[in-house]
KEVEXMAR-583457 format. One record per residue (C-alpha): x, y, z. Coordinates in Angstrom, 1 decimal, always signed. Layout:
<atoms>
+--------+--------+--------+
!     px !     py !     pz !
+--------+--------+--------+
!      X !      Y !      Z !
...
+--------+--------+--------+
</atoms>
This chain:
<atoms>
+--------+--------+--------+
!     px !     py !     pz !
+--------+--------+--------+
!  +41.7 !  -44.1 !  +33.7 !
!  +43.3 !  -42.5 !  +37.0 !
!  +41.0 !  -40.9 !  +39.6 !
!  +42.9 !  -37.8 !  +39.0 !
!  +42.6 !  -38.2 !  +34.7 !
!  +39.0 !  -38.7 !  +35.5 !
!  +38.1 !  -35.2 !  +38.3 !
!  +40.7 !  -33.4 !  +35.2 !
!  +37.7 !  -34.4 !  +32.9 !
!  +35.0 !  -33.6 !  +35.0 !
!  +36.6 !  -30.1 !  +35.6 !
!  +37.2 !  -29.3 !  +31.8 !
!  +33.7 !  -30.8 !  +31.1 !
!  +32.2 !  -28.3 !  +33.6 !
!  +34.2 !  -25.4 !  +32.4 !
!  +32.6 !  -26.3 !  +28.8 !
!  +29.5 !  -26.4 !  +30.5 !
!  +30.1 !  -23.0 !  +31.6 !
!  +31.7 !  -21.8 !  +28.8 !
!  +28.9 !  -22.8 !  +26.2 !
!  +26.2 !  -21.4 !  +28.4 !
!  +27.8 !  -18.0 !  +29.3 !
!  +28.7 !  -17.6 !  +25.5 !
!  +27.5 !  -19.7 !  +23.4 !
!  +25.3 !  -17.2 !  +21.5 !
!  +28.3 !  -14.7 !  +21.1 !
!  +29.1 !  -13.7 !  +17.5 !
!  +25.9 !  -15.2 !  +16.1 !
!  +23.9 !  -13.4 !  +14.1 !
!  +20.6 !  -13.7 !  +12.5 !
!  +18.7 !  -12.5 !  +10.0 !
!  +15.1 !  -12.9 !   +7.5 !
!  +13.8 !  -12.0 !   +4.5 !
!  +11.7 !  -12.9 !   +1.9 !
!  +12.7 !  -13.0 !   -1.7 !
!  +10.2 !  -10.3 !   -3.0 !
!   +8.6 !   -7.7 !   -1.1 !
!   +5.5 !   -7.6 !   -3.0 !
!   +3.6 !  -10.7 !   -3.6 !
!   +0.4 !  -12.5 !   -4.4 !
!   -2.4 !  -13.8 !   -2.6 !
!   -1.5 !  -17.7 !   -2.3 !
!   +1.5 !  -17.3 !   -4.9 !
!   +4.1 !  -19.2 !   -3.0 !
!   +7.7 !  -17.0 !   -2.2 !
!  +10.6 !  -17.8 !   -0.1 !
!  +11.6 !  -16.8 !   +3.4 !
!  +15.3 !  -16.6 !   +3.8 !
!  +16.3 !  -16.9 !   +7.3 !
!  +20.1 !  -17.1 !   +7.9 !
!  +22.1 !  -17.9 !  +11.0 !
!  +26.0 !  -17.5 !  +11.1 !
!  +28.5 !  -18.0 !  +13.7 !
!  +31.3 !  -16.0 !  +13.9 !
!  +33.5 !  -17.2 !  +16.7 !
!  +35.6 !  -20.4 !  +17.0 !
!  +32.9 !  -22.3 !  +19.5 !
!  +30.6 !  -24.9 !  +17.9 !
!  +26.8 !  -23.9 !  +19.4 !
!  +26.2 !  -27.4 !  +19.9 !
!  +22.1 !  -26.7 !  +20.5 !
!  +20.5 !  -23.4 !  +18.6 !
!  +16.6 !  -23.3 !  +18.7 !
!  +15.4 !  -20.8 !  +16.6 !
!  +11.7 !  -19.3 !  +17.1 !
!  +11.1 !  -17.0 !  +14.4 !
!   +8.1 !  -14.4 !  +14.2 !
!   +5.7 !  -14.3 !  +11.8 !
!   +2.4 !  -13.4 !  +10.6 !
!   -0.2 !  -15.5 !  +11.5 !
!   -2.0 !  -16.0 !   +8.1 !
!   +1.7 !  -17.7 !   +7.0 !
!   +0.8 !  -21.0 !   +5.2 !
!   +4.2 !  -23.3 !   +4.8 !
!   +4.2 !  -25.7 !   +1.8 !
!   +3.2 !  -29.4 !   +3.1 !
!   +6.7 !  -30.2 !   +1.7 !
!   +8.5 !  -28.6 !   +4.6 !
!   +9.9 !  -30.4 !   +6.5 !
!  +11.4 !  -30.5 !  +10.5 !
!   +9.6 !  -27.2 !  +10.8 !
!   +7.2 !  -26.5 !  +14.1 !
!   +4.3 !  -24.0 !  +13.7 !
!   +2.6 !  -22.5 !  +17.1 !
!   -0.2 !  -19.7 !  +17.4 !
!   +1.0 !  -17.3 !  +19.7 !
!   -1.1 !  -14.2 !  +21.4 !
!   -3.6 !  -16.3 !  +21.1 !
!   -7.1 !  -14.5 !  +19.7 !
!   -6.0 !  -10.5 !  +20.4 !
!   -5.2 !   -8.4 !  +17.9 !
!   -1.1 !   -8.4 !  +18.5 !
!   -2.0 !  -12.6 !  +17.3 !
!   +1.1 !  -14.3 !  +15.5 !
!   +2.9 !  -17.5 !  +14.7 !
!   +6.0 !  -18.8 !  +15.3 !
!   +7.8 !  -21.5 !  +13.7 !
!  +11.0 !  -23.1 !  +15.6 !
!  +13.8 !  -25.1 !  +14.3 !
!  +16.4 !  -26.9 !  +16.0 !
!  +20.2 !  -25.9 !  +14.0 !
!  +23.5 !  -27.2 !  +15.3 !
!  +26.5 !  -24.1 !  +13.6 !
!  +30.1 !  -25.1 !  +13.4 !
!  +32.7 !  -22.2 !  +14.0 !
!  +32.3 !  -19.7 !  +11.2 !
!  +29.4 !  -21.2 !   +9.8 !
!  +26.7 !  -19.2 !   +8.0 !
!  +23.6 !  -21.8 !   +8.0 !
!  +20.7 !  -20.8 !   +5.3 !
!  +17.2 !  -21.8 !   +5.0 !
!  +14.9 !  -21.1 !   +2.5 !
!  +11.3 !  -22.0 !   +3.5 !
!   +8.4 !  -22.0 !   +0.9 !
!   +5.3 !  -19.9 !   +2.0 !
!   +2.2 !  -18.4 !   +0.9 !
!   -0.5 !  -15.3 !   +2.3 !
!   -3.9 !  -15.6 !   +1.3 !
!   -5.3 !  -12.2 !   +1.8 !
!   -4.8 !   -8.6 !   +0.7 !
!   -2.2 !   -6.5 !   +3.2 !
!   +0.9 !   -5.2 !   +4.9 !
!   +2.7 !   -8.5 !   +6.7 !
!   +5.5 !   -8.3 !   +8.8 !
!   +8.3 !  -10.4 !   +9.7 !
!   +9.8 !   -9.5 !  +13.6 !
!  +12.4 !  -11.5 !  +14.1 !
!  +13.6 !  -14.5 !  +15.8 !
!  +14.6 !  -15.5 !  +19.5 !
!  +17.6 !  -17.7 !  +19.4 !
!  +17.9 !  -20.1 !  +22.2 !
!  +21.1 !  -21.6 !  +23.3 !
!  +21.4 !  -24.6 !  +25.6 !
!  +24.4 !  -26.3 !  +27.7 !
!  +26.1 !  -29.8 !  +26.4 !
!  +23.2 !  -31.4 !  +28.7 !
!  +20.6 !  -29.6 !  +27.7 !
!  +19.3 !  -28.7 !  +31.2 !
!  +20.3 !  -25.1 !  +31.4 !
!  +18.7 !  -22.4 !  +28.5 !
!  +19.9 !  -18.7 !  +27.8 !
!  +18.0 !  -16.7 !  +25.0 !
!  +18.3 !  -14.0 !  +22.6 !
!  +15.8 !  -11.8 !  +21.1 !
!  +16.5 !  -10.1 !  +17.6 !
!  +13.6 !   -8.0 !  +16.7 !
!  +13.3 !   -6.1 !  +13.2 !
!  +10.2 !   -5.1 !  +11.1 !
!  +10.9 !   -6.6 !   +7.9 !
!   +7.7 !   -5.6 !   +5.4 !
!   +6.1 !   -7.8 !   +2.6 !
!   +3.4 !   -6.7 !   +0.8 !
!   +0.0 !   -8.8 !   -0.7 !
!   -1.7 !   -7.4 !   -3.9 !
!   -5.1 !   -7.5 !   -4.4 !
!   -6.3 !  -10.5 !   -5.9 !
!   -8.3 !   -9.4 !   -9.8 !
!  -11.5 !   -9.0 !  -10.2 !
!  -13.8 !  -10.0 !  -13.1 !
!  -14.3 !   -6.2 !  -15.2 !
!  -15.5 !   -8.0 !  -18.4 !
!  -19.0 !   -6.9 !  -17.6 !
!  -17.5 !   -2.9 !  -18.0 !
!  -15.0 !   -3.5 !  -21.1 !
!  -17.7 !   -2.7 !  -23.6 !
!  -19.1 !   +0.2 !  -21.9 !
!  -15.7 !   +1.8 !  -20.6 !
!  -14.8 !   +1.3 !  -24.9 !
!  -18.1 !   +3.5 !  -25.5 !
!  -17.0 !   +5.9 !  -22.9 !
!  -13.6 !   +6.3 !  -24.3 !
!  -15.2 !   +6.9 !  -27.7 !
!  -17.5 !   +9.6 !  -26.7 !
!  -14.1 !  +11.2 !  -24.9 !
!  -12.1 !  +11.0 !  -28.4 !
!  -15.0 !  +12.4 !  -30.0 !
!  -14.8 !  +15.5 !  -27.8 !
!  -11.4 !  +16.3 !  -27.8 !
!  -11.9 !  +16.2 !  -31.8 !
!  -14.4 !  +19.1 !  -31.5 !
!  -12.6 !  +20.9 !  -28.6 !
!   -9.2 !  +20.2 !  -28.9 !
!   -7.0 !  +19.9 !  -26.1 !
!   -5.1 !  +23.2 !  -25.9 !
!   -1.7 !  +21.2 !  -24.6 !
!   -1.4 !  +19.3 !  -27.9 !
!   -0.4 !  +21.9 !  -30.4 !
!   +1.8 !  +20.2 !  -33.0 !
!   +2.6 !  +23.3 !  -35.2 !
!   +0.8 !  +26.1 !  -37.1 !
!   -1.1 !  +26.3 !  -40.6 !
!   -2.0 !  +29.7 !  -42.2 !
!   -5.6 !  +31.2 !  -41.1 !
!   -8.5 !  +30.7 !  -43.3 !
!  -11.6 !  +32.4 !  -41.2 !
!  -13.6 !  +29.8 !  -40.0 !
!  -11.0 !  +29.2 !  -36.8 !
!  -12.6 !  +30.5 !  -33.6 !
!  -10.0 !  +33.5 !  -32.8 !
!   -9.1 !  +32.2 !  -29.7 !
!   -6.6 !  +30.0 !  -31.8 !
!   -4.7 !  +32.6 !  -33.7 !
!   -1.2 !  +32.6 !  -32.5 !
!   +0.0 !  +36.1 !  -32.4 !
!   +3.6 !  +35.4 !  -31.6 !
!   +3.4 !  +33.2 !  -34.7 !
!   +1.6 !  +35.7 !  -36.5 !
!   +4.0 !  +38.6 !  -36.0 !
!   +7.2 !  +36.0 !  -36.9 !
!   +5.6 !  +34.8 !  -40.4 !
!   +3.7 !  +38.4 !  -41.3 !
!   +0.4 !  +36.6 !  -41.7 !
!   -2.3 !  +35.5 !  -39.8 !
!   -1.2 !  +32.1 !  -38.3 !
!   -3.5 !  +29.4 !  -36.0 !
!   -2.5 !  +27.0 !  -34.1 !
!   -2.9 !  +23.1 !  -35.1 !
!   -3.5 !  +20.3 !  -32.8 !
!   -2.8 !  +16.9 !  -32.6 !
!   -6.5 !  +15.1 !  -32.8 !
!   -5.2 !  +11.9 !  -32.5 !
!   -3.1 !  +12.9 !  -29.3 !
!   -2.4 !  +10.1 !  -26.4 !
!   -4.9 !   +8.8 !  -24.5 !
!   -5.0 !   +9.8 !  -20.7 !
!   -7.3 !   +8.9 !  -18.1 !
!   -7.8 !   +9.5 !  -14.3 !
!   -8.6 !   +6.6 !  -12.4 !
!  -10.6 !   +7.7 !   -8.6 !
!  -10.8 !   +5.1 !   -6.1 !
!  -13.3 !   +5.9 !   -3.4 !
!  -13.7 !   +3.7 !   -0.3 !
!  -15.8 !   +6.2 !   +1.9 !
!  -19.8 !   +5.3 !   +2.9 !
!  -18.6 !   +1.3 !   +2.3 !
!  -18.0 !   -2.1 !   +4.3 !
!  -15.3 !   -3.8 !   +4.7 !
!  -16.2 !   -6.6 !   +1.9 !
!  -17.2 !   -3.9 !   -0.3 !
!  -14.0 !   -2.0 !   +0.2 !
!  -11.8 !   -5.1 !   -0.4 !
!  -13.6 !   -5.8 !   -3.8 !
!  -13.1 !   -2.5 !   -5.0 !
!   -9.4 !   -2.3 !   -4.4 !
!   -9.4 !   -5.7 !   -6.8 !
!  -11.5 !   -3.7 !   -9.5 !
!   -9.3 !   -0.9 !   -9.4 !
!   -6.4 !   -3.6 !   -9.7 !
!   -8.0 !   -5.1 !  -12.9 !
!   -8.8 !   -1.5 !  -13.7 !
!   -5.1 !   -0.8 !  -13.8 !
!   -4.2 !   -3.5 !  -15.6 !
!   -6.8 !   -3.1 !  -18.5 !
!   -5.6 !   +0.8 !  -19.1 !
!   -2.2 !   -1.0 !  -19.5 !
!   -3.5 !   -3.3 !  -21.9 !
!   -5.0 !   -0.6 !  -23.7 !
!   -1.6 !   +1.2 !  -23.5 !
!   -3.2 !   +4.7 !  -21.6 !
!   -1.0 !   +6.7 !  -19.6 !
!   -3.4 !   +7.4 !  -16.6 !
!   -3.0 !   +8.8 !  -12.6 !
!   -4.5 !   +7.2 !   -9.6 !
!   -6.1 !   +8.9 !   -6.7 !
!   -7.6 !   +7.8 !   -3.7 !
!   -9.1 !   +8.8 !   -0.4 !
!   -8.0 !   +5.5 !   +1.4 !
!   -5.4 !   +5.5 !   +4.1 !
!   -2.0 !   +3.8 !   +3.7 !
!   -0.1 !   +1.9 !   +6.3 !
!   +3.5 !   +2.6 !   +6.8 !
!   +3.8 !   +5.5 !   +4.5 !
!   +2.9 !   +9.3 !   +4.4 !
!   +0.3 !   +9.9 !   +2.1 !
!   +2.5 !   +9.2 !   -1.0 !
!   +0.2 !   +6.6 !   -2.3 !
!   -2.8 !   +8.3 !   -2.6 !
!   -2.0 !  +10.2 !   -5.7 !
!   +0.0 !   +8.9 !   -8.5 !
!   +0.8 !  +11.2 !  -11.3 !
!   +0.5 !  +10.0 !  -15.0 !
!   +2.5 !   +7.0 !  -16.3 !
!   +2.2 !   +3.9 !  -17.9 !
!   +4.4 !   +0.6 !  -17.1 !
!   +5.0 !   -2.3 !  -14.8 !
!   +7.1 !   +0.5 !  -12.5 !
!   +3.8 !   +2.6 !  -12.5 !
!   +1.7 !   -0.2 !  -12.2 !
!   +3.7 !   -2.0 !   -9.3 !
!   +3.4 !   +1.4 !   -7.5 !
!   -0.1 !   +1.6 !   -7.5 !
!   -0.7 !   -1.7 !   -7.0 !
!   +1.9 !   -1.6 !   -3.8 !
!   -0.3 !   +1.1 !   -2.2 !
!   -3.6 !   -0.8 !   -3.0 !
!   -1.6 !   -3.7 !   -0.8 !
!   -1.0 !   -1.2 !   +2.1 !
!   -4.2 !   +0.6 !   +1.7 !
!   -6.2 !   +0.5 !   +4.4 !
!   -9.9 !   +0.1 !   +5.7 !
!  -10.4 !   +4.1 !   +5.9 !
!  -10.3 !   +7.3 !   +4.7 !
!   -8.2 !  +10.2 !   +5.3 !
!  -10.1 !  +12.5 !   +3.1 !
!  -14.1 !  +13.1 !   +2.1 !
!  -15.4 !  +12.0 !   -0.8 !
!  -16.3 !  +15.7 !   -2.3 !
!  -12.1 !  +16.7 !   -1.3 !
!  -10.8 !  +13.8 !   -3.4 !
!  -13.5 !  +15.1 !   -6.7 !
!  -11.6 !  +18.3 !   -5.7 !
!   -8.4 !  +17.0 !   -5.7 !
!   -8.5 !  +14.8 !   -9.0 !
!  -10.6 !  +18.0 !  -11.1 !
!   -8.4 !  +20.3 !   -9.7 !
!   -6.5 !  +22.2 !  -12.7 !
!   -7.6 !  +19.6 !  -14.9 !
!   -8.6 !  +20.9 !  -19.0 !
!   -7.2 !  +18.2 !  -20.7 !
!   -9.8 !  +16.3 !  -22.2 !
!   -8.9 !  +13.3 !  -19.9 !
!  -11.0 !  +10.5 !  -19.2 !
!  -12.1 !   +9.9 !  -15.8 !
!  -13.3 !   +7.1 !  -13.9 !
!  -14.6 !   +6.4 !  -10.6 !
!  -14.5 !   +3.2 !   -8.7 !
!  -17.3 !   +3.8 !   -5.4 !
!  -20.0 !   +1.9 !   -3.4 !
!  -23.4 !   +3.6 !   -3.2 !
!  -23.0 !   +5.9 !   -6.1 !
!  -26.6 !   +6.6 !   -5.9 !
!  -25.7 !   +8.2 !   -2.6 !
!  -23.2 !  +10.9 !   -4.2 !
!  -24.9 !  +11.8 !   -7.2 !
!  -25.4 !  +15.6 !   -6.6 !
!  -21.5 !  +15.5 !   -6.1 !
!  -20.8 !  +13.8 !   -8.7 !
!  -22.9 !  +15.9 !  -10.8 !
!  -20.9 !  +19.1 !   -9.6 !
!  -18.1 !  +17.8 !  -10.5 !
!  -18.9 !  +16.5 !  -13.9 !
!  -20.1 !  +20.0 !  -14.7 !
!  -17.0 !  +21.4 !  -13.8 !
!  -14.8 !  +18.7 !  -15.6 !
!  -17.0 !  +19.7 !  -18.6 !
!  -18.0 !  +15.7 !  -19.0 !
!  -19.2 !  +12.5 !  -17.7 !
!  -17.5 !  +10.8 !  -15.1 !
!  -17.4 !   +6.7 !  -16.2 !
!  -18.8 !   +5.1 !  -12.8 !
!  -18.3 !   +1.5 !  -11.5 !
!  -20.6 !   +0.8 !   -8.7 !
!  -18.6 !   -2.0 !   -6.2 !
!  -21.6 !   -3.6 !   -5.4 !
!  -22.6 !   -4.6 !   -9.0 !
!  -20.0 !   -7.9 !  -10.2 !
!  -17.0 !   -5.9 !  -11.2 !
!  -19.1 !   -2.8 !  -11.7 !
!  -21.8 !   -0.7 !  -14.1 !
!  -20.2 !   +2.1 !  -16.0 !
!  -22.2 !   +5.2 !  -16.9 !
+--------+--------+--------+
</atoms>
């Protein structure tokens, strides 16, 4: 090789040089997700991080530092990924993991990385700095890509066996009340009058349509509804954790049970404007999902008082519905309670946090 063949190589090695550390992160992109948004505590998922080059320019060196939450556990199984603490004990604490990619030009590179959360909450994933190096990996030049990509933890369940059987006696005594006083909203159709209705029942329009005294007739056996209160005010934070996993298996047992029921709350939500704390009637993994979302984002307190969420839940409500209440200290709140019991017309079924899934009244 000629002196001159050799400086011709040392010059387009250097321009190379130059060229790869001016733009060698031009045209790539980045990007992370997970493959659900709502998950469960220790349930593994997937974290889907894709990097793509779109020029003609290899990037010969690509370290990727990716944030995310702290709690993150990666499956042992993963392999020639790096995990650091970063922000060491404050609250604004995270992790990073880092992986070293080489992209060819117009290259999408994907990697799906098995993970797991072990506690309750709203996680978030921030991005990624990409770092770029020269061909002799002496020089650096960084990117940041930031984004505020959400997933979601459930509650874990909680044991309610201990409440079945009286929350079954509870519903019984309701049924037996909307048999004796029945639920004006449920009028399946009209049967001539005999004199021992009350007259409140007479339907005049049908009256004055048939020529004859007419009452109204109502469906005894009519669906089953039920308003489930969560309460999280006067309680610690162990105590308020438990009772957003009874509620949980609360849920889940009126879906079992196959009644359409509304949720309210008086806990605060992260991320969202109040839309969680009331969930109208329904029935269904849609409806459950939703309430079950919010119990994810819910967080350690309230945004209303205990006696304005009794307000808000009784408010316009003559249904015969059932209604149960899921609190800590009870004992503290029994002259509200009470109030409010009188002006539902009946009982309001009570689980007490602090007693292993709860004691219903």
């Amino acid at each position: 090789m000629t002196v001159f063949s050799f400086i011709l190589l040392i010059i387009i090695g250097l321009i190379l040089q130059q060229t790869i550390l001016k733009h060698g992160l031009d045209d790539v992109s980045y990007d992370i997700r997970s493959d659900s948004r709502c998950v469960e505590c220790d349930k593994p998922f997937k974290l889907i991080t894709s990097v793509a080059n779109n020029k003609l320019l290899p990037v010969f060196f690509l370290r990727l530092s990716e944030l995310v939450p702290l709690q993150l556990n990666i499956a042992e199984n993963e392999k020639n990924i790096t995990r650091r603490v970063i922000g060491g004990t404050t609250s604004h604490a995270g992790a990073a993991i880092e992986q070293v990619l080489y992209v060819m030009p117009r290259q999408r590179v994907t990697r799906e990385l098995e993970v797991s959360l072990p506690k309750r909450g709203r996680y978030l994933l921030r991005g990624a700095t990409l770092t770029g190096g020269d061909l002799l990996g002496i020089t650096e030049n960084s990117i940041r890509v930031n984004m505020a990509r959400e997933i979601i933890v459930y509650p874990r369940r909680a044991d309610i066996k201990p409440v079945e059987h009286a929350f079954g006696g509870y519903l019984g005594e309701v049924s037996v009340r909307r048999f004796i006083m029945p639920d004006p909203m449920e009028i399946v159709g009209f049967r001539e009058y005999t004199g021992r209705e009350p007259q409140r029942d007479i339907s005049w329009k049908e009256t004055l349509r048939r020529n004859r005294l007419m009452v109204k007739q109502y469906d005894f056996t009519a669906e089953q509804r039920a308003s489930l209160i969560l309460d999280i005010s006067d309680a610690e934070e162990e105590q308020i954790e438990h009772g957003y996993e009874i509620t949980r298996s609360i849920c889940e047992y009126l879906e079992s049970r196959r009644i359409r029921y509304s949720f309210y709350t008086n806990a605060r939500m992260t991320a969202v404007n109040g839309s969680w704390t009331y969930i109208p009637d329904g029935i269904g993994s849609v409806h459950l999902n939703t309430i079950l979302e919010g119990l994810g984002r819910a967080e350690l307190d309230t945004f209303c008082s205990f006696r304005r969420l009794l307000h808000n839940t009784a408010q316009g409500r003559d249904d015969g519905r059932s209604y149960i209440l899921v609190t800590a200290n009870p004992a503290r709140k029994q002259q509200i309670i009470a109030q409010y019991e009188r002006q539902l017309g009946q009982k309001i079924f009570i689980i007490d946090i602090d007693h292993a899934g709860g004691e219903g009244r």
